[in-house]
N, C-alpha and C positions, 0 to 999 in steps of 0.2 A: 418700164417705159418703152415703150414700142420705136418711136424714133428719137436719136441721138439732140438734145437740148445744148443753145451756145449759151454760157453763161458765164460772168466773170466775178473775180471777188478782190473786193480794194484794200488794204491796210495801211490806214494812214498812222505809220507809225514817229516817233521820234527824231529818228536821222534819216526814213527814206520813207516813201511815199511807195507801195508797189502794190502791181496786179499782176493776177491770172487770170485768162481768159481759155476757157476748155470747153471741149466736145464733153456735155455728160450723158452717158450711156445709164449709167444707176449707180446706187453707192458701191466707193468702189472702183466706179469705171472712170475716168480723167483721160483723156485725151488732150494736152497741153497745146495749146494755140500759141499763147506770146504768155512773153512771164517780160515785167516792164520793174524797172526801178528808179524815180528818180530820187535825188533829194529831199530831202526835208529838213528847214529849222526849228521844227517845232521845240523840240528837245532842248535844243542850245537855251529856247528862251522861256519855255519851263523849269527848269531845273538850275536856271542861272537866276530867273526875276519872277519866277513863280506865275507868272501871265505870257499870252502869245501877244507879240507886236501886229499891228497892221502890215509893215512891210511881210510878214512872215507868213501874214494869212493872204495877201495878192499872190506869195509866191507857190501855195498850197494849192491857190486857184487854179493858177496858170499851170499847174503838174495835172489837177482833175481835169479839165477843160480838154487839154490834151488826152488824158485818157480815156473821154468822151467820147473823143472823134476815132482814139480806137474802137471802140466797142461799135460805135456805128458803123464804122468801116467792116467788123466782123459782124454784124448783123445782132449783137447781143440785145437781148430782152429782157433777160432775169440777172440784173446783179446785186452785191451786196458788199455796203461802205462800211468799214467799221473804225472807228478811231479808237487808239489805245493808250497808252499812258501816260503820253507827253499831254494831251490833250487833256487828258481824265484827272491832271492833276493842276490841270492849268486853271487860275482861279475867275477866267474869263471865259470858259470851254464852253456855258451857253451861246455867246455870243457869237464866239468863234463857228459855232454851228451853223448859227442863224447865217452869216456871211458867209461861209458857205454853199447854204443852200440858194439863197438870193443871187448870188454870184454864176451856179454852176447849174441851177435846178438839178442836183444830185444830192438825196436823204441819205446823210450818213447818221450813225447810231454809234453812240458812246457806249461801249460795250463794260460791263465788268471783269475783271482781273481773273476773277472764278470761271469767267464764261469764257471771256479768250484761253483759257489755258484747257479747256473745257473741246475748244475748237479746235486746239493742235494736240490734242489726245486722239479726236477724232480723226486727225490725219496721220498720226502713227497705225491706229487699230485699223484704218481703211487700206491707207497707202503702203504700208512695210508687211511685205511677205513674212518676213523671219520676226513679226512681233511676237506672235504665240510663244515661239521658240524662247526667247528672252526671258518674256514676262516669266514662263516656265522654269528656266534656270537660274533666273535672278540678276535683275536690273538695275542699274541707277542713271534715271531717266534727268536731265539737265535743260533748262531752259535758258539762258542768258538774254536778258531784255536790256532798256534802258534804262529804266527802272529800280530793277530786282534780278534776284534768281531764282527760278524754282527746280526745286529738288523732289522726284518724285520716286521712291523705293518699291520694285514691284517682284516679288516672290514667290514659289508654289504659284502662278499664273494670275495672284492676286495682287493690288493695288493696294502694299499696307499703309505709306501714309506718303503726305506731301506736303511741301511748306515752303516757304517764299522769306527770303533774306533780301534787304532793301540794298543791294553791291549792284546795283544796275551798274552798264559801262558808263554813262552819262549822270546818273546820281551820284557815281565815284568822283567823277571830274568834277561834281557841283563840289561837294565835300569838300576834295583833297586840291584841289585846284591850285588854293594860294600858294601850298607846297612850292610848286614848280620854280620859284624866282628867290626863294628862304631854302630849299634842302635842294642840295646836292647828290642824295640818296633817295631822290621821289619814287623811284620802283621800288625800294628796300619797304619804304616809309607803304606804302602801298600794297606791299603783299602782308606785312605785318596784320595793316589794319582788314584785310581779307579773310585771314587766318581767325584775328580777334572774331568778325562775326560769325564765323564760319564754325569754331571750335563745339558746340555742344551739338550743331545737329551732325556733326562727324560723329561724334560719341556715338548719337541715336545709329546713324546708317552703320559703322559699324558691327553692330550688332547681327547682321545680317548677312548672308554667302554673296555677294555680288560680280559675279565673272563678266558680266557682260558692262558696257558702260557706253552711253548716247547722250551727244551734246549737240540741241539746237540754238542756233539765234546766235548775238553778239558780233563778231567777227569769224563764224566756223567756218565760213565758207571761202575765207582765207585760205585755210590751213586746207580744204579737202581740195583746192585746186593746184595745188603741188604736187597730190598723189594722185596715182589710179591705182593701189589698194584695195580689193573689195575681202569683205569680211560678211561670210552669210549674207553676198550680194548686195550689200551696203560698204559704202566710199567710207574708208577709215586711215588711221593711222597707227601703227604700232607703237607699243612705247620707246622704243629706241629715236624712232623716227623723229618725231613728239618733242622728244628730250632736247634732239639738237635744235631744232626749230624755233622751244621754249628758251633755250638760252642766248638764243642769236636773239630774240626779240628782247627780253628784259637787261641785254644789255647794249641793244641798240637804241639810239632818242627817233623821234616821231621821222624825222627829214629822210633819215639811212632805211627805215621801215617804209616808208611810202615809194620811194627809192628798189626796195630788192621786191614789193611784192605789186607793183605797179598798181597803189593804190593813192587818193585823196589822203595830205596831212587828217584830215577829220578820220577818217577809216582807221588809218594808219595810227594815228594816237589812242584806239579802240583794242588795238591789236595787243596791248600791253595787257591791260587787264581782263581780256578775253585768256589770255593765254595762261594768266596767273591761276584763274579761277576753276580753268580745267584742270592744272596742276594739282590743284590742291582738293576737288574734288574727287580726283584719280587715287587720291592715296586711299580712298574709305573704300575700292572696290581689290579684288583682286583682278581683275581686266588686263589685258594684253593688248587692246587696241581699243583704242577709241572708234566710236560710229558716228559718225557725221552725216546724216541725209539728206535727200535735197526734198525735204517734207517742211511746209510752214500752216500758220494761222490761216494762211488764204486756202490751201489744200482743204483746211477744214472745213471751211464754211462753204466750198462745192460740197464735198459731200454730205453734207447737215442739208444743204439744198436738195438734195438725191433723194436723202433718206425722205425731205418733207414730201417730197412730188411723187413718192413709192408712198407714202402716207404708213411709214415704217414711226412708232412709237420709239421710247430711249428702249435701247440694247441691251438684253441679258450683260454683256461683258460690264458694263456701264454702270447699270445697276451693283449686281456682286460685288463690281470695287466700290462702291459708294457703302454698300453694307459690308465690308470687311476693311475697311478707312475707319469707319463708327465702332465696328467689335474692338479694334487698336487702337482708338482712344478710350474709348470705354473701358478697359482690362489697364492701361496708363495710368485713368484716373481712379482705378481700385470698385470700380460699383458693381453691383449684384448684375453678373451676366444672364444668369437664367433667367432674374426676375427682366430682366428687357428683354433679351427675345423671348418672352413667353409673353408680354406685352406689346412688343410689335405681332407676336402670331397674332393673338384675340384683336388687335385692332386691324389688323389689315383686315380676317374673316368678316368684321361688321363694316368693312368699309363696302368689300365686294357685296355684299347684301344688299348694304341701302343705294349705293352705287346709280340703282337706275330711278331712282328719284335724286339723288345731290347733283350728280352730272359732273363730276372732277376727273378730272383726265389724271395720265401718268405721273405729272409732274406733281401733282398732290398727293399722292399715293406715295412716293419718293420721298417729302416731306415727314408724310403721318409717319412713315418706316424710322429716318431718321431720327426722329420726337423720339416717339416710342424707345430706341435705344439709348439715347442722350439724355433723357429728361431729367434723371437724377445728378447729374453729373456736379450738380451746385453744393451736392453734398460732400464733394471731395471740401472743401472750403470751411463749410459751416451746415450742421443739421438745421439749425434756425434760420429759417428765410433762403434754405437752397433754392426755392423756384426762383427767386428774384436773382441768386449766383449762378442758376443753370442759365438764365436769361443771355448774362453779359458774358458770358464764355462760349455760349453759341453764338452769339453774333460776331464774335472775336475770331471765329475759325475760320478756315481757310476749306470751302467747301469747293471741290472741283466741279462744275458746272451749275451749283447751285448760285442764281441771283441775288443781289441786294433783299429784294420784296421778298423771295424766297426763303432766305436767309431766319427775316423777321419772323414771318408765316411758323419756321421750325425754333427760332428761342421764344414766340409766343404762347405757341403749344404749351412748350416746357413753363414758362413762366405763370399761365393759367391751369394747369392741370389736379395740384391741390384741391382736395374734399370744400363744396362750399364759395369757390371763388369763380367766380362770374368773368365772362368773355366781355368787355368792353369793344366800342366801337373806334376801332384805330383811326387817326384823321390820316393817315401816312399810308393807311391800304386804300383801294378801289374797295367800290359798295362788293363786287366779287370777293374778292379777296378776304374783305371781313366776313360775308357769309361763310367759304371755304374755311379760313378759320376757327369760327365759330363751331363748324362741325365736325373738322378734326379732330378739336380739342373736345370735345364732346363725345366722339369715339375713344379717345385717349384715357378718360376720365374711366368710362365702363370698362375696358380694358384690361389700365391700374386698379379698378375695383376690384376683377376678377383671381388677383394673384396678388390681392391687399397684402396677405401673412408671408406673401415673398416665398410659400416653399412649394409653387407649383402644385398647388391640388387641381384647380382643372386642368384637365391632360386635352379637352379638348372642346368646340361650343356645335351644337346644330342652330342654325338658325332658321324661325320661319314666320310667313305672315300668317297671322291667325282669324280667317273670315275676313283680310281685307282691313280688319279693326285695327290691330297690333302686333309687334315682333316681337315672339315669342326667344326667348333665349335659353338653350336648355343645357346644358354643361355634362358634361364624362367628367367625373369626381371622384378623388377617393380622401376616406375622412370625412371630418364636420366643416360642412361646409357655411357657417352659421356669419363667424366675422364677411366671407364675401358676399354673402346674401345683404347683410346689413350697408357694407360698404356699396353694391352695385343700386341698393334703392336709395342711399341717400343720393347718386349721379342721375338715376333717372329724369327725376324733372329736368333736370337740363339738358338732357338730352331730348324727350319730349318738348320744351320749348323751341328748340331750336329745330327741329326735325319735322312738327307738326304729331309723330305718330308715338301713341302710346308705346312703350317697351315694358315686358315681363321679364322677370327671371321666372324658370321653372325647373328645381331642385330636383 
């Protein structure tokens, strides 16, 4: 981008409502204007009454309304609202939209949970110098929401896996609440029940070297405004430091904590189990100091902005962890690893071919790769009827930046890919989306034909159009190659149906 863009990004989260408003130069480049926080009840009255009251949505207004008149004051053009989980899980959250928008003419967007976490990945990989380095030596990347927590393990420079425990600070207080006035031991009662959820995916992180350790969200930014610690030029704490901090808090009540760290009873009662939760994540790593950055959700979505207006597609880094997320769950659930990546090779190859007649962008590419390695996975369960098991175990993951629709798109694949079984017209996709669909799993299908015996006989495909008529498909073979010749023409018609153009194998 030749000149610097003002752009801001809203996150209307649970307990506070905040923006960034920044110079952007290109992904990457952030130049920080005003970073705003106000309040927010959203939280209190999701996760207490399961819907947002009126009074809560006048007081949401009056925070945008206000942050309107910043952005005009800075001259903003390009921003982006996103509301996250107090909202998302509020059983009135269209509503709350619409008023909103009526309210403030400002388009916010209910993001998902994959994609928000999607957008503060994006603001590590952009924003933190020393990420390579980590990810390199071995990470355990921490999220604290209202919500949930996610836990993300990244080693050898790859993204092995991540997953999300519902210990949000305000989904705990919905929970444990009653406690406070019946037990006299509510932190006791409390990190108990932190540890209960917390126990099996310690096991999993265990497993892994992890020297390094980063916690965003919850109350962090507590804790990093006591020190000026830098650690590979990130605000952190030692464990010594850490330990007395932690003790001072879980055995302080809310009044003596809002009290020593000059914050609101609401913060200050946050502070409990923000501090538990790093505790007890600390013990899976070997780390010496915690990393607390001043990197959020809104950091992301400037540069997700940067990246669109460079007209920069998803990121080598991005992708590889999304394929090496899939190879460790895939290798978990015991299925034929060659037979997938040798099924995502042959399907990506005919995806690039037909390519300039489907017209699918990155993000289906992404999909088809995903399928391709997942597909089987229904077989950990049951050989009988795995596509309908590989079905409801993909929609049950937790895909980092992959969508709800997206989601579908990849357990549909899987759940249609079987010899013989027909794409139906989803009522839940756009007319896109079924078509995209449709021809995924239709590349998936030739694919799986190609490496039907599971032992890798084509090592590789040429593909070509032949006179304009049809795509020849010719295969690098060694052996008989007789079962995939049989298995790829009983796929053909459906793939010519859906395609319009004949397809050949040629032995």
């Amino acid at each position: 981008m030749s000149q610097p863009k003002i752009a801001a990004a809203i996150d209307i989260g649970s307990n506070a409502i905040k923006m960034l408003i920044a110079e952007i130069e290109g992904p990457g480049q952030l130049r920080v204007l005003e970073d705003v926080r106000l309040d927010s009840p959203i939280g209190d009255d999701t996760f207490t009454n399961g819907r947002i009251r009126p009074e809560a949505m006048f007081s949401v207004c009056r925070s945008l309304k206000h942050m309107s008149q910043l952005m005009k004051d800075y001259g903003v053009r390009h921003y982006r609202a996103y509301a996250t989980s107090g909202v998302r899980e509020a059983s009135n959250s269209l509503y709350f939209l619409e008023h909103v928008r009526q309210a403030t003419q400002m388009d916010v967007e209910l993001i998902d949970r994959s994609v928000e976490r999607f957008l503060t990945y994006q603001s590590l990989n952009y924003g933190l110098t020393a990420m390579p380095t980590l990810r390199a030596e071995g990470l355990l990347m921490v999220e604290i929401g209202s919500a949930g927590v996610q836990m993300s393990v990244f080693a050898d420079g790859k993204l092995r896996f991540s997953d999300h425990v519902k210990i949000g600070t305000l989904k705990l207080k919905e929970i444990l609440d009653s406690l406070r006035g019946e037990s006299l031991q509510y932190t006791e009662v409390l990190q108990q029940y932190i540890e209960s959820q917390l126990g099996m995916l310690l096991e999993r992180i265990h497993a892994y070297n992890l020297p390094h350790y980063l916690v965003l969200g919850g109350e962090t930014a507590s804790f990093v405004q006591r020190t000026h610690e830098l650690v590979l030029g990130v605000r952190g704490m030692s464990t010594d430091v850490f330990s007395r901090y932690h003790r001072d808090i879980i055995q302080s009540g809310t009044f003596k904590l809002a009290h020593k760290f000059q914050l609101d009873e609401e913060r200050a009662d946050q502070m409990i189990p923000t501090s538990i939760i790093m505790a007890e994540l600390w013990k899976a790593t070997t780390a010496e100091h915690v990393l607390i950055p001043d990197l959020s959700l809104r950091h992301g979505v400037l540069h997700q902005l940067a990246a669109e207006w460079s007209n920069s597609t998803l990121s080598d880094t991005y992708v590889q962890d999304m394929m090496a997320t899939a190879l460790h769950t895939a290798e978990r659930y015991q299925l034929d690893i060659a037979h997938s990546l040798k099924v995502k090779e042959l399907a990506t190859k005919l995806l690039h071919k037909c390519n300039a007649s489907f017209h699918l962008d990155a993000s289906y590419e992404l999909c088809l790769q995903l399928a391709a390695i997942l597909h089987d996975i229904g077989k950990h369960i049951s050989q009988e009827g795995h596509a309908a098991n590989s079905y409801h175990m993909l929609k049950s993951m937790d895909m980092l930046g992959i969508t709800d629709k997206q989601k579908e798109i990849i357990a549909s694949i899987a759940l249609y890919h079987p010899r013989g079984t027909m794409v139906p017209i989803r009522p839940e996709l756009s007319t896109e989306e079924n078509i995209a669909l449709a021809r995924l799993t239709s590349l998936l299908k030739l694919a799986d034909a190609l490496d039907c015996s599971h032992r890798q006989k084509v090592q590789d495909i040429k593909i070509t159009w032949q006179h304009g008529e049809y795509l020849q498909v010719k295969p690098l073979y060694e052996g008989s190659l007789e079962l995939e010749t049989w298995a790829f023409m009983q796929e053909s018609p459906s793939f010519e149906q859906i395609s319009g153009y004949p397809i050949r194998l040629k032995p």
